[in-house]
TIMI-2910 file (N, C-alpha, C, CB; in pm, 1 decimal, decimal comma, always signed):
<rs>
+----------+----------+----------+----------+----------+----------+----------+----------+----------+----------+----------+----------+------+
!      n_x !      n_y !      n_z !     ca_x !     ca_y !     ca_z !      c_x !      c_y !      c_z !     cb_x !     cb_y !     cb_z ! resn !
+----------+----------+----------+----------+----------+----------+----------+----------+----------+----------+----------+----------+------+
!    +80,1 !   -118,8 !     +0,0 !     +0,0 !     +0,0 !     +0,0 !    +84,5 !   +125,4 !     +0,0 !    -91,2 !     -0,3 !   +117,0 !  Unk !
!   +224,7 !   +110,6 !     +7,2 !   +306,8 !   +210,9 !    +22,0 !   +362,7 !   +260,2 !    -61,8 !   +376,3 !   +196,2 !    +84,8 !  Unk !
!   +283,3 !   +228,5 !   -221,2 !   +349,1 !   +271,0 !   -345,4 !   +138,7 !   +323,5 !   -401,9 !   +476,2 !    +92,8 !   -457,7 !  Unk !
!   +136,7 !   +436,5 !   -303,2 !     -5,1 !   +532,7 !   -325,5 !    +84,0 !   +651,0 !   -393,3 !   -111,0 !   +591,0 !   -153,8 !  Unk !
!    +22,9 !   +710,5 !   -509,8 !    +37,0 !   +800,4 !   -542,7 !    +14,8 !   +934,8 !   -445,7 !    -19,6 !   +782,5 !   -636,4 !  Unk !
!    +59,9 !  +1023,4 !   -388,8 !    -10,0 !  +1119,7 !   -351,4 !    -83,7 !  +1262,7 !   -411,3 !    +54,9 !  +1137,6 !   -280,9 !  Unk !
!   -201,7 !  +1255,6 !   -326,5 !   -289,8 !  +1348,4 !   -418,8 !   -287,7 !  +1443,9 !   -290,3 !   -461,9 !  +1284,6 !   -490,5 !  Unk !
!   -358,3 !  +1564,3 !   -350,5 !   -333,4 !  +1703,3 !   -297,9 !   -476,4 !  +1719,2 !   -204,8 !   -312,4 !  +1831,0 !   -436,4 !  Unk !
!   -516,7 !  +1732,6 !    -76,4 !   -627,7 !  +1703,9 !    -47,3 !   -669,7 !  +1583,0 !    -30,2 !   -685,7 !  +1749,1 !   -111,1 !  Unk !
!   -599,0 !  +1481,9 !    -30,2 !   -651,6 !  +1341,2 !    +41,2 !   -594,5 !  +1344,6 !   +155,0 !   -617,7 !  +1200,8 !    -25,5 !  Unk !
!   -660,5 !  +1242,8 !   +244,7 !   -628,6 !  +1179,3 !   +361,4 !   -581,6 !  +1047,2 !   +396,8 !   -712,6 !  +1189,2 !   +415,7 !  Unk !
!   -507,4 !  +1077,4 !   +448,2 !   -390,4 !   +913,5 !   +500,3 !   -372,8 !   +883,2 !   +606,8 !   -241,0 !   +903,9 !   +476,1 !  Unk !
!   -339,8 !   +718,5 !   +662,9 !   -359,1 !   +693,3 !   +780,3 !   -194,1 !   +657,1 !   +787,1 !   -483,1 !   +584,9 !   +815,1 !  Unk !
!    -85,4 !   +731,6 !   +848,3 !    +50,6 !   +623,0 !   +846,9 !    -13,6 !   +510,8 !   +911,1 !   +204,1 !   +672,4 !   +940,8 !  Unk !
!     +1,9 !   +383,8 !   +886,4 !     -7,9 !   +250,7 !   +994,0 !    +76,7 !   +189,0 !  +1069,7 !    -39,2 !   +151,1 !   +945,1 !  Unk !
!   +183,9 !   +269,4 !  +1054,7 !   +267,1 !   +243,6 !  +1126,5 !   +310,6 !   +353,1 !  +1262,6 !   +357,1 !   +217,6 !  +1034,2 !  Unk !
!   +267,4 !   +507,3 !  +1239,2 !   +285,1 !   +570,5 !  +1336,2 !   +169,0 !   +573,9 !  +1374,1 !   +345,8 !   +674,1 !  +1327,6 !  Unk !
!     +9,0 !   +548,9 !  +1318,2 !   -129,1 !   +587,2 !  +1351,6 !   -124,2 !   +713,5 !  +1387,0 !   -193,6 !   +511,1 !  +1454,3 !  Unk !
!   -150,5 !   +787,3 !  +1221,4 !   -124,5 !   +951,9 !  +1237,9 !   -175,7 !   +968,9 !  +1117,1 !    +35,3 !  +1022,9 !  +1260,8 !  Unk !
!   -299,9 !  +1030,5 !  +1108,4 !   -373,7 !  +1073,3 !  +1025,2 !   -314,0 !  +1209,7 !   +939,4 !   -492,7 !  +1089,6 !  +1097,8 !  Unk !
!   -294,7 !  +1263,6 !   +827,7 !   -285,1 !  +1341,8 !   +803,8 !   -337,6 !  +1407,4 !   +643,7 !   -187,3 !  +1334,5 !   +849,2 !  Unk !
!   -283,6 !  +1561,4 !   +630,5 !   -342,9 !  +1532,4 !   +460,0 !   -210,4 !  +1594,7 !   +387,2 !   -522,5 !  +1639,0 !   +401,6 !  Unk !
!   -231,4 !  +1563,3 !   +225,9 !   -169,5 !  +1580,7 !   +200,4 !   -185,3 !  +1712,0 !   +139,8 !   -139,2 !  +1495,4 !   +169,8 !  Unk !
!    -46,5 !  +1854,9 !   +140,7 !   -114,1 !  +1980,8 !   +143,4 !    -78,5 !  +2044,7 !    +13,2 !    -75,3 !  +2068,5 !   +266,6 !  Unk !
!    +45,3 !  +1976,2 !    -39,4 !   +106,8 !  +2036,2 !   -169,8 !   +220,6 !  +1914,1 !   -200,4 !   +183,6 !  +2211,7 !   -143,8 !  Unk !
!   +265,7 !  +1883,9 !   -377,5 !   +339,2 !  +1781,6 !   -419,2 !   +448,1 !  +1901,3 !   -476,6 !   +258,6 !  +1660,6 !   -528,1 !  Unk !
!   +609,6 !  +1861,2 !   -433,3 !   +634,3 !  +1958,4 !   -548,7 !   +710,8 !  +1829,3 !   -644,7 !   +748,1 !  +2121,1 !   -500,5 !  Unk !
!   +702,8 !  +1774,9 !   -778,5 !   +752,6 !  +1721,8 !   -843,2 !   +904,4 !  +1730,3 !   -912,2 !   +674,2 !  +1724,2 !   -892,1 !  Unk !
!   +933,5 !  +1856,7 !   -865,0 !  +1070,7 !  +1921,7 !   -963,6 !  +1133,5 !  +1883,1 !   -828,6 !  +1085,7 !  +2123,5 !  -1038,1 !  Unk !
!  +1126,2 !  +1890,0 !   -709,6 !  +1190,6 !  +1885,7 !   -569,8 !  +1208,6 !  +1748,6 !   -493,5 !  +1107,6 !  +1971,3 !   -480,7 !  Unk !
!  +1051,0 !  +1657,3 !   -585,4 !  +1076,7 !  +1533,6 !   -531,2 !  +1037,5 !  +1572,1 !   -426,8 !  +1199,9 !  +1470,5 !   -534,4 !  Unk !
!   +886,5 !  +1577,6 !   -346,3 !   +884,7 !  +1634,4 !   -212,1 !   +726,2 !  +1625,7 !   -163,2 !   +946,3 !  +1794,8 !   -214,9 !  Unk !
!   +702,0 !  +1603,7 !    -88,1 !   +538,1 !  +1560,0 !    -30,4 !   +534,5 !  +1647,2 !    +87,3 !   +506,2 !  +1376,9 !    +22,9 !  Unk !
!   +473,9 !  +1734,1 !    +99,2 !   +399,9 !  +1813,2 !   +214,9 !   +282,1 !  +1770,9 !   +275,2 !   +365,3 !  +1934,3 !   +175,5 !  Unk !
!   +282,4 !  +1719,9 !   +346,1 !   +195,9 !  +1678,2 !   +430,7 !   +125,8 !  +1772,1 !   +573,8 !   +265,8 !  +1566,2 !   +465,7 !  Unk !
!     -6,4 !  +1780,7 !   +619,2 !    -48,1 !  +1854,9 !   +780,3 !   -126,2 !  +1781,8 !   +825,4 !   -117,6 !  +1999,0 !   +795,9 !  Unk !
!    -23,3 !  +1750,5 !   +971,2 !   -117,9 !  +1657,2 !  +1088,4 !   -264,2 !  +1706,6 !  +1126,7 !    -37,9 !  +1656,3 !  +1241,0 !  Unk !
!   -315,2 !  +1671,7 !  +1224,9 !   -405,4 !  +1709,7 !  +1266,2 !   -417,4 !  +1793,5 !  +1363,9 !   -451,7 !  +1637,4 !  +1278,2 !  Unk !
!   -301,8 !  +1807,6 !  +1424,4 !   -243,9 !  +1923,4 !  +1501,3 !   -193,5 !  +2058,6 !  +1442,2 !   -137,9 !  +1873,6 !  +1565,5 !  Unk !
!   -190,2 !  +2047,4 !  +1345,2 !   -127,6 !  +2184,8 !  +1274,7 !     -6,7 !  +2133,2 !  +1200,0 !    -76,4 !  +2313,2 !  +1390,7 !  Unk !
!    +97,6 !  +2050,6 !  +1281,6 !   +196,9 !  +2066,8 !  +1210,5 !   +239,2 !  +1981,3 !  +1052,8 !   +280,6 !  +2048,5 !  +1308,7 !  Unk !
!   +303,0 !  +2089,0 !   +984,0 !   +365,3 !  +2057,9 !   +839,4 !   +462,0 !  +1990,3 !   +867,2 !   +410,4 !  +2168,3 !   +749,3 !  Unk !
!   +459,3 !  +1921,4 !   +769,3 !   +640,3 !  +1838,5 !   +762,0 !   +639,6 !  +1795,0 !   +589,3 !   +661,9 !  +1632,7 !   +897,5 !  Unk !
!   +755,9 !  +1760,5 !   +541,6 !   +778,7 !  +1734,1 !   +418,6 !   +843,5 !  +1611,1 !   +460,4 !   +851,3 !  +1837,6 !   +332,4 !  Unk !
!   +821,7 !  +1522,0 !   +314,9 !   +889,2 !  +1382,0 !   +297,2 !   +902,1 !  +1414,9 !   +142,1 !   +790,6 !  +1225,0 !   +347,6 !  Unk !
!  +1029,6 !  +1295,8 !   +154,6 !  +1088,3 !  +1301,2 !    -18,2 !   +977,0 !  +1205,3 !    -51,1 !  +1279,4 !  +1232,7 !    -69,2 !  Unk !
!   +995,2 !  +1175,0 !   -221,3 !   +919,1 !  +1101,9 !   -255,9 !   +960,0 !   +921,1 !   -208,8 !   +910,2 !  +1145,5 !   -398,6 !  Unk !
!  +1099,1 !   +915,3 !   -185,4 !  +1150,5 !   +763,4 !   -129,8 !  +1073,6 !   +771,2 !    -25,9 !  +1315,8 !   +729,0 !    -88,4 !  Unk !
!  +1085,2 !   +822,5 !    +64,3 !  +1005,4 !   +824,3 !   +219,6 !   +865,9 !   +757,3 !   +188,2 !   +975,1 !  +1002,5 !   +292,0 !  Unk !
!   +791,3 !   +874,3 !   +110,5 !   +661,8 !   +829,8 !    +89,5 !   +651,0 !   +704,1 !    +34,1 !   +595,1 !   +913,0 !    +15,5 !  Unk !
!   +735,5 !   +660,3 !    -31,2 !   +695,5 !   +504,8 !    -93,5 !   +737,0 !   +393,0 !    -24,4 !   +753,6 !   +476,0 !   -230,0 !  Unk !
!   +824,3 !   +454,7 !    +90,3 !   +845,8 !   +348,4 !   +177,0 !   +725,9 !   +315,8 !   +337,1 !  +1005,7 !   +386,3 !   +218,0 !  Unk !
!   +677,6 !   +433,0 !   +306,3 !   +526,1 !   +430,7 !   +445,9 !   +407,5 !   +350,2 !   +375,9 !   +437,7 !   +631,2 !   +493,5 !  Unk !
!   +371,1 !   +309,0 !   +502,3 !   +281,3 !   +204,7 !   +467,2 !   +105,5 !   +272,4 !   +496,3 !   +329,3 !    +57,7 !   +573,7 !  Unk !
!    +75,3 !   +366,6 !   +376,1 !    -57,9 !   +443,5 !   +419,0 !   -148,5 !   +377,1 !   +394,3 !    -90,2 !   +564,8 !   +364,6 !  Unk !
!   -257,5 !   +417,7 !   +463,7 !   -378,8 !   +353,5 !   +427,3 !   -516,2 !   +500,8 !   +367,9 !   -427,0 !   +250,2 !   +594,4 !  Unk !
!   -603,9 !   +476,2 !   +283,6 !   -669,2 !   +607,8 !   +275,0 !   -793,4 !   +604,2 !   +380,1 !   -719,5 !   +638,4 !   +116,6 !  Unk !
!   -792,7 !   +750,8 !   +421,6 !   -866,9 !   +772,5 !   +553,5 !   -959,9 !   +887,7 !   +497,9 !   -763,4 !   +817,9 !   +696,5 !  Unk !
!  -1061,2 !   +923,2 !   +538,1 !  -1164,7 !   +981,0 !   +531,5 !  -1138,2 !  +1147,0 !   +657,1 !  -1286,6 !   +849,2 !   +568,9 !  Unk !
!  -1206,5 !  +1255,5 !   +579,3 !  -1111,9 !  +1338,6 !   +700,3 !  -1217,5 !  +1362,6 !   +806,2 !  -1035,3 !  +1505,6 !   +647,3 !  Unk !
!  -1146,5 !  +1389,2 !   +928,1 !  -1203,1 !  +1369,0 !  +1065,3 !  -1331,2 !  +1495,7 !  +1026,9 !  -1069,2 !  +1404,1 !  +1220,9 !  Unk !
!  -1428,9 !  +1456,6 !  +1133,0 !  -1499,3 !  +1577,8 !  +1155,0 !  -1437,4 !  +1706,9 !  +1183,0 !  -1576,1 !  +1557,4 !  +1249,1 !  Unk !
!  -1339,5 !  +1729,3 !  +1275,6 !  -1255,3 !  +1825,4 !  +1340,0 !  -1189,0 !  +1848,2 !  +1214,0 !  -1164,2 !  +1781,0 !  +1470,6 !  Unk !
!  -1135,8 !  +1885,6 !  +1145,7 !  -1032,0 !  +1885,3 !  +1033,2 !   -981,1 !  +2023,2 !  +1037,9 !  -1090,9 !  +1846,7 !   +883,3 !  Unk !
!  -1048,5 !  +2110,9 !  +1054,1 !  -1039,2 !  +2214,7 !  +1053,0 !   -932,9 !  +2285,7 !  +1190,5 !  -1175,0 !  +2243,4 !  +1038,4 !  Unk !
!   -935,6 !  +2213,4 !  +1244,4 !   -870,3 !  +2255,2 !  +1416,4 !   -714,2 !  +2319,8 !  +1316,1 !   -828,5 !  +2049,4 !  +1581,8 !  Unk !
!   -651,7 !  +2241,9 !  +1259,0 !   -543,4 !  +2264,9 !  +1212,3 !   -530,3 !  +2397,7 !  +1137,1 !   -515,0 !  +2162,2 !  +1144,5 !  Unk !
!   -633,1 !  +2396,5 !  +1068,5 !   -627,7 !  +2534,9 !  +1018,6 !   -685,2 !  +2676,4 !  +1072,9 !   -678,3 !  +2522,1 !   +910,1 !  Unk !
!   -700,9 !  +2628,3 !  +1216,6 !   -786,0 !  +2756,5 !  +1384,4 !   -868,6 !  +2805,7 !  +1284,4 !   -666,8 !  +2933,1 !  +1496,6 !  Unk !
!   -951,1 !  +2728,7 !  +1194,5 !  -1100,6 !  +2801,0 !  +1127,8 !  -1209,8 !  +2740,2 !  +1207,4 !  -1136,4 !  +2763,2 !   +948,0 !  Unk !
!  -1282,2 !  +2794,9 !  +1309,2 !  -1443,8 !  +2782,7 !  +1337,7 !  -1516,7 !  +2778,6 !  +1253,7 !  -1502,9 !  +2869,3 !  +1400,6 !  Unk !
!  -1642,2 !  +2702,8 !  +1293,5 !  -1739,0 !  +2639,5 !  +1176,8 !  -1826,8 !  +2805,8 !  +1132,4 !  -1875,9 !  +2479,0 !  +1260,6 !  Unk !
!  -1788,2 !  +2927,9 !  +1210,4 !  -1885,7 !  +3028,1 !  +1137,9 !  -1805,7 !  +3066,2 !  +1054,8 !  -1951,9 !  +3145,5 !  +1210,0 !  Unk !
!  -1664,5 !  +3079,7 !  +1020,7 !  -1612,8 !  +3054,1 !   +917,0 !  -1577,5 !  +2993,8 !   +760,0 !  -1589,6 !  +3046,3 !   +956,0 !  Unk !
!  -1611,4 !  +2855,7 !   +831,4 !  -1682,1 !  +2779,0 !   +702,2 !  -1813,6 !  +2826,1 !   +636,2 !  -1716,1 !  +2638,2 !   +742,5 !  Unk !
!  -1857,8 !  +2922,2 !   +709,8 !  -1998,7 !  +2944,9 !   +646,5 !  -2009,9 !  +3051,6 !   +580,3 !  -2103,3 !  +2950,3 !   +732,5 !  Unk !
!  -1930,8 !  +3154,5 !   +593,4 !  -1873,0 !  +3258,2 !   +532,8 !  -1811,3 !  +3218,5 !   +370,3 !  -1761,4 !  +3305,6 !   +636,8 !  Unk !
!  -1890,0 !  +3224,3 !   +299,1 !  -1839,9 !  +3241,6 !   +151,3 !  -1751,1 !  +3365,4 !   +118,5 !  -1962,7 !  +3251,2 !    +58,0 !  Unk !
!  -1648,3 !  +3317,3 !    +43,7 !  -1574,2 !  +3452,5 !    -27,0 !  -1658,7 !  +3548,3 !   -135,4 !  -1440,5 !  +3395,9 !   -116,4 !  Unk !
!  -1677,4 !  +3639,0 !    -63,3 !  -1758,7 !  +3773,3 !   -149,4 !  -1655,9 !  +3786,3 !   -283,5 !  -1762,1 !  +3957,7 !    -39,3 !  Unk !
!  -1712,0 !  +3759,7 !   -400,0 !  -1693,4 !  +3854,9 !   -506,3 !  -1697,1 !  +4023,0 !   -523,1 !  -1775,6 !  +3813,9 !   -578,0 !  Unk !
!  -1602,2 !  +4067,7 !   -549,0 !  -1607,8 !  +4221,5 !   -551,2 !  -1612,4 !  +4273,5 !   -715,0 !  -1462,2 !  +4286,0 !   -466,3 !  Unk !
!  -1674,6 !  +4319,8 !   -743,5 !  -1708,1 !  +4385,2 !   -880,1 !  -1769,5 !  +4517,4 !   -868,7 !  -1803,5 !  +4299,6 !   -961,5 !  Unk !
!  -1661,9 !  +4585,8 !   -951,0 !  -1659,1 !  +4717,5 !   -880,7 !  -1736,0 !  +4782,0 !   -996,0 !  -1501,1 !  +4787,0 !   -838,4 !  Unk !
!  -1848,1 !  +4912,5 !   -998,8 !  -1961,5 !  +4935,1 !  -1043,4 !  -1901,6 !  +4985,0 !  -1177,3 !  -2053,6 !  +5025,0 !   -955,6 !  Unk !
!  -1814,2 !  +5046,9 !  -1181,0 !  -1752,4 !  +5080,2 !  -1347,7 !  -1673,3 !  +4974,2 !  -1401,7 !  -1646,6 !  +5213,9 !  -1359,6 !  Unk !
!  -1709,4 !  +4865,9 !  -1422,0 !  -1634,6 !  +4705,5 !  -1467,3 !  -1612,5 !  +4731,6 !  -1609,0 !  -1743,3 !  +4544,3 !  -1448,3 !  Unk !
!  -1707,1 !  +4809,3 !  -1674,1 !  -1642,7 !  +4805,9 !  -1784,6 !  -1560,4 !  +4960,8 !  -1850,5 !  -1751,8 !  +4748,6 !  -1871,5 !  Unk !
!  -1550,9 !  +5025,5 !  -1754,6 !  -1455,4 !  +5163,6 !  -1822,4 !  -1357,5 !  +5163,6 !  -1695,0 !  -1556,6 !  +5351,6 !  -1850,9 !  Unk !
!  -1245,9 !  +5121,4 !  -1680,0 !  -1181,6 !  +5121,3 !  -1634,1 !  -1089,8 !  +5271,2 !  -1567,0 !  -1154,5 !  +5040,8 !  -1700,5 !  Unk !
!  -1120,8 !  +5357,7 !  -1686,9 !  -1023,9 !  +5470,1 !  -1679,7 !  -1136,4 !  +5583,0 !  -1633,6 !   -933,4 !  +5503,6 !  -1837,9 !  Unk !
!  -1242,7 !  +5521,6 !  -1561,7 !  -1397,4 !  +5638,8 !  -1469,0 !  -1298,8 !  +5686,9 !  -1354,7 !  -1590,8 !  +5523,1 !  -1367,5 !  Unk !
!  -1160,5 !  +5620,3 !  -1331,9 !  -1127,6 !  +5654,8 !  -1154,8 !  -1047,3 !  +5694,6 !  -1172,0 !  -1107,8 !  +5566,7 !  -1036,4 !  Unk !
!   -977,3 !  +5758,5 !  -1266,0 !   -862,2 !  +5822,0 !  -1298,5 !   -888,4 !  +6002,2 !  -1286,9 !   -821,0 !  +5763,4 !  -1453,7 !  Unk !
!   -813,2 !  +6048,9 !  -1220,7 !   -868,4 !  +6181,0 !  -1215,2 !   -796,7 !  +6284,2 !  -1292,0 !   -876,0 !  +6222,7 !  -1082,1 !  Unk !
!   -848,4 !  +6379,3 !  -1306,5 !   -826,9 !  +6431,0 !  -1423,0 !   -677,6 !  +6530,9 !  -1380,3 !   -976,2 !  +6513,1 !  -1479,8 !  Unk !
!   -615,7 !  +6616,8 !  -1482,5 !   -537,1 !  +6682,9 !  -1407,2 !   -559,7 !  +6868,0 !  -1413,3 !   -396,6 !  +6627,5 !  -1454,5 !  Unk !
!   -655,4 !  +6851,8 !  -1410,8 !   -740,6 !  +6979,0 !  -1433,0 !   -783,4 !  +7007,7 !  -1197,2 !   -944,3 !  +6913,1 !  -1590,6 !  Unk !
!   -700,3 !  +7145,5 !  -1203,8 !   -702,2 !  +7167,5 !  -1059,3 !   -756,4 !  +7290,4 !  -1059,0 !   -570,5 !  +7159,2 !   -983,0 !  Unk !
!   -869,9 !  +7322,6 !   -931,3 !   -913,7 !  +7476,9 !   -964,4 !   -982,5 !  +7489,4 !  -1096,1 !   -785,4 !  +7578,0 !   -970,6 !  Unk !
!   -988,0 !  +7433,1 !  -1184,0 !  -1076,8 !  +7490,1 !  -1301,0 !   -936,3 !  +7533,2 !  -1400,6 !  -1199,6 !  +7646,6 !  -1244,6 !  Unk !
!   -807,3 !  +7554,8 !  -1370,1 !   -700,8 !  +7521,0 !  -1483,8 !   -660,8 !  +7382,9 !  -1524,8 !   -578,5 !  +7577,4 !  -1448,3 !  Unk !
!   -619,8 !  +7367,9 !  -1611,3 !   -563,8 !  +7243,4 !  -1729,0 !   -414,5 !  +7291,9 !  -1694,7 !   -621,0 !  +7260,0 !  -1938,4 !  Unk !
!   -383,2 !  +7131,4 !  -1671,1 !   -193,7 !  +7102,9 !  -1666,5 !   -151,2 !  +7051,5 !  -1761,0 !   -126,1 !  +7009,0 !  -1563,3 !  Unk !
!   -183,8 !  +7144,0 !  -1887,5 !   -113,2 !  +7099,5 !  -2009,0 !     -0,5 !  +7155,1 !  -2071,4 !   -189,6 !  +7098,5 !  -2096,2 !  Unk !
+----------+----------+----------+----------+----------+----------+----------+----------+----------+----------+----------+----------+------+
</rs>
């Protein structure tokens, strides 16, 4: 089981340390697996490491979030889109260089 590809956003069980974690970023040019416990902490493994642990795939805890100190009214909070009322003339907020009623030409 220790030749799992790792994916970005899955969950793993080491079975040998019984330590749940996910996986947070791959870098391929570095050869390198980022992984975050359930405690917060990051750690990196090469890709040998990873193929030598014996994972199992795990489902993520209810709590999941503890690691990232986000409360559930957080999760509920969608990211606002901002679209700003002149979207299509870009150059409405540019001010002019006309001061006092003279031109700086």
């Amino acid at each position: 089981m220790g030749s799992q590809v790792p994916v970005i956003g899955a969950w793993y069980q080491d079975a040998t340390e019984d330590q749940i974690f996910e996986v947070v970023a791959v870098d391929e040019d570095a050869g390198s697996v980022e992984i975050q416990y359930l405690d917060g902490e990051v750690s990196e493994l090469d890709f040998e490491t990873w193929q030598q642990m014996l994972l199992l795939s795990a489902k993520p805890p209810e709590d999941w979030r503890a690691s990232y100190e986000l409360s559930h009214e957080d999760s509920l909070i969608m990211d606002d889109v901002f679209v700003p009322d002149n979207w299509s003339d870009p150059l409405s907020d540019v001010d002019s260089d006309t001061i006092y009623g003279l031109d700086d030409t």
